[in-house]
TORMAR-384299 format. One record per residue: x, y, z of N, C-alpha, C in turn; residue in three letters. Coordinates in steps of 0.1 Angstrom, whole numbers, m for minus. Example, Ala and Ser with C-alpha at 12.3 -4.5 7.8 and 13.67 -1.06 7.14 Angstrom:
KOLNU   npx   npy   npz  capx  capy  capz   cpx   cpy   cpz resn
KOLNU   132   m57    78   123   m45    78   132   m33    78  ALA
KOLNU   128   m22    71   137   m11    71   129     0    79  SER
This chain:
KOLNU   npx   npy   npz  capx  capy  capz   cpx   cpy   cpz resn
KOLNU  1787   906  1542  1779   897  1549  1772   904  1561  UNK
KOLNU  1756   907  1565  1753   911  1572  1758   907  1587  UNK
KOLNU  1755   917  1593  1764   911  1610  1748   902  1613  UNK
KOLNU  1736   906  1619  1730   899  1616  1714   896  1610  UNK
KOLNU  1720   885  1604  1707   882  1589  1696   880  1602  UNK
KOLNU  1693   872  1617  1681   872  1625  1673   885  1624  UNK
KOLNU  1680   895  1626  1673   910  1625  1661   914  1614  UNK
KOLNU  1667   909  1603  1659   910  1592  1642   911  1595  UNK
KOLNU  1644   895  1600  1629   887  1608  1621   891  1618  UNK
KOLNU  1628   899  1625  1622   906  1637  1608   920  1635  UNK
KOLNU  1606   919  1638  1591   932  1635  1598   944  1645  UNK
KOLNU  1584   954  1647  1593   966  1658  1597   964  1669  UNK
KOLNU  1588   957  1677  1594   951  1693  1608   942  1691  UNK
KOLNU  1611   938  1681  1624   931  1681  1618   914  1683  UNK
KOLNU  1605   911  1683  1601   894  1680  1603   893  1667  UNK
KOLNU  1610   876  1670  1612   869  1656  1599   863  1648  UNK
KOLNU  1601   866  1637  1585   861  1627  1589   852  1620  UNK
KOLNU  1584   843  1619  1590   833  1607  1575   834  1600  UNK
KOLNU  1579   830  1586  1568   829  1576  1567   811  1576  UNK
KOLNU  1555   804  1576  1555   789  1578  1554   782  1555  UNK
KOLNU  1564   775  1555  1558   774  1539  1557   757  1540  UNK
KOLNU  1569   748  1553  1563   737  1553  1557   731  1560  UNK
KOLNU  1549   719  1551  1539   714  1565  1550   709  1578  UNK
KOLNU  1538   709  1588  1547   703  1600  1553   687  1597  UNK
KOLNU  1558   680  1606  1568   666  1601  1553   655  1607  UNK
KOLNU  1546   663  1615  1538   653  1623  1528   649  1612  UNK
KOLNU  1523   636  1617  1514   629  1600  1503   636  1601  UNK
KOLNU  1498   633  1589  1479   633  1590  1471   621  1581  UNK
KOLNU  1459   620  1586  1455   611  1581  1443   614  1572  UNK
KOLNU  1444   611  1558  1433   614  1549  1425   602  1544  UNK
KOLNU  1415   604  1548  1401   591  1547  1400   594  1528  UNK
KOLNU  1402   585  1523  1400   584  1508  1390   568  1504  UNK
KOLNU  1380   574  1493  1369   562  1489  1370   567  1475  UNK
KOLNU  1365   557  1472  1361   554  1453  1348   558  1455  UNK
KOLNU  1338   567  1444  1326   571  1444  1322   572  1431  UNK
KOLNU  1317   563  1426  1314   565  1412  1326   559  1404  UNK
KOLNU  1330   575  1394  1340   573  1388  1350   583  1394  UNK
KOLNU  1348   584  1406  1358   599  1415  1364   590  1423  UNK
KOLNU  1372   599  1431  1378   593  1442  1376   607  1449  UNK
KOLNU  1374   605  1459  1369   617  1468  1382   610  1487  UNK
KOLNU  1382   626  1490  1387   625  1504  1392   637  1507  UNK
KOLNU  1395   636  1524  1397   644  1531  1406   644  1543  UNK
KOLNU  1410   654  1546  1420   655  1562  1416   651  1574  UNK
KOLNU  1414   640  1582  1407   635  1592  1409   644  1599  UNK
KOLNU  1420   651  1603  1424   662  1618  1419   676  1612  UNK
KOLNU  1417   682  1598  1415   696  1596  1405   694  1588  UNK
KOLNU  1394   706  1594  1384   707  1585  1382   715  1575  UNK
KOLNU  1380   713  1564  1384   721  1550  1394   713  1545  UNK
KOLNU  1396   707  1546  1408   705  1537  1402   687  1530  UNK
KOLNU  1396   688  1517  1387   679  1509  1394   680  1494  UNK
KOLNU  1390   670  1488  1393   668  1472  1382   659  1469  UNK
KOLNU  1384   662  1456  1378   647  1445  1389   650  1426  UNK
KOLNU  1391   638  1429  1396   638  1414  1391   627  1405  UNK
KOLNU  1399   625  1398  1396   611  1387  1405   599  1391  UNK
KOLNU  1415   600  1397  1423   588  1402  1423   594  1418  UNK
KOLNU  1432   578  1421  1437   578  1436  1449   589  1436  UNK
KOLNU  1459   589  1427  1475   594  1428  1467   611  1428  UNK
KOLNU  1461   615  1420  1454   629  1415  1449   633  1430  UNK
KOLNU  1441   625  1435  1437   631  1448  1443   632  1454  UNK
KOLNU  1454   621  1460  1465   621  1469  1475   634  1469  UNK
KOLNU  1476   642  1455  1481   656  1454  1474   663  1455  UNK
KOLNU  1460   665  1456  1450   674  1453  1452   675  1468  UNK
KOLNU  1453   666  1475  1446   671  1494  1460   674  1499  UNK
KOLNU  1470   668  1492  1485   671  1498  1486   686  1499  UNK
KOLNU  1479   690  1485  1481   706  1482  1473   713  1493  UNK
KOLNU  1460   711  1488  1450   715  1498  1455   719  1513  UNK
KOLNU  1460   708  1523  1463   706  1536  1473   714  1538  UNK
KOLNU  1487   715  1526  1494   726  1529  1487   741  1525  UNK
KOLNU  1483   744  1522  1479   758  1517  1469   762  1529  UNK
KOLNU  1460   751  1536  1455   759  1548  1460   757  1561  UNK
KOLNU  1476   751  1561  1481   750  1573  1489   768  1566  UNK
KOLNU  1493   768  1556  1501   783  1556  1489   793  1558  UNK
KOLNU  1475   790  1556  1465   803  1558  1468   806  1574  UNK
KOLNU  1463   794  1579  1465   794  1595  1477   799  1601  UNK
KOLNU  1486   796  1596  1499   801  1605  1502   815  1601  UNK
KOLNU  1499   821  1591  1497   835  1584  1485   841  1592  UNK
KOLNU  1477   839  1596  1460   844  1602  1470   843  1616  UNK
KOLNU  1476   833  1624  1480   833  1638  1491   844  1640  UNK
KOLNU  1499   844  1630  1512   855  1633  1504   871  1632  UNK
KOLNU  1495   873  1626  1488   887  1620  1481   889  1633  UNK
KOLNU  1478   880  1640  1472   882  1652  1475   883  1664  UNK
KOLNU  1489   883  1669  1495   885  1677  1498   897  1679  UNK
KOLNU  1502   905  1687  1501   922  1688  1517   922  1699  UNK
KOLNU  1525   926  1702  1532   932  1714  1542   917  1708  UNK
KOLNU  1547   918  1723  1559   905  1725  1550   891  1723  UNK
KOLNU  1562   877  1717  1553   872  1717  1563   862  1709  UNK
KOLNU  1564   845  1714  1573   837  1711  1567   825  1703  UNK
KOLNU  1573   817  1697  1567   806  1689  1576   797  1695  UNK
KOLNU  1561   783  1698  1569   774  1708  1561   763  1703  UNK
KOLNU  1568   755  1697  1569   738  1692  1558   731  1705  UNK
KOLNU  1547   726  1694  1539   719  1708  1539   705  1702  UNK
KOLNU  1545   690  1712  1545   682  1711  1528   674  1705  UNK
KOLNU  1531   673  1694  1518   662  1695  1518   648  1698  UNK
């Protein structure tokens, strides 16, 4: 058993890195309409993050997916961009 597994996580200055894979707990809200024979919608709070499918349930996965994959771009693009020391701190929404 390693003495300690935190170590692993740490880069060369010794900051902890976490890799982000879930969305946050805080909601979001997706504006969804019938259009045709689509259903189309989108992430009210993040931009990019859009679908269209053939049902309501199809979309409802298609943006669930979507919203996570560019909150992991973002938190991947924020950690790559930090240089030296440097802490991750929970901001109340």
């Amino acid at each position: 058993m390693p003495e300690n597994r935190d170590a692993e996580n740490r880069d060369a200055c010794g900051c902890a890195r976490r890799a982000y894979t879930t969305v946050m707990s805080s909601p979001f809200t997706a504006i969804v309409q019938k259009d045709g024979d689509w259903w189309v919608g989108w992430a009210k709070e993040i931009p990019g993050v859009n679908a269209q499918e053939r049902t309501r349930e199809e979309l409802m996965e298609s943006l669930t997916e979507a919203l996570r994959d560019i909150l992991e771009l973002n938190a991947e693009d924020a950690l790559e961009s930090a240089s030296g020391q440097y802490e991750e701190v929970s901001l109340p929404v």
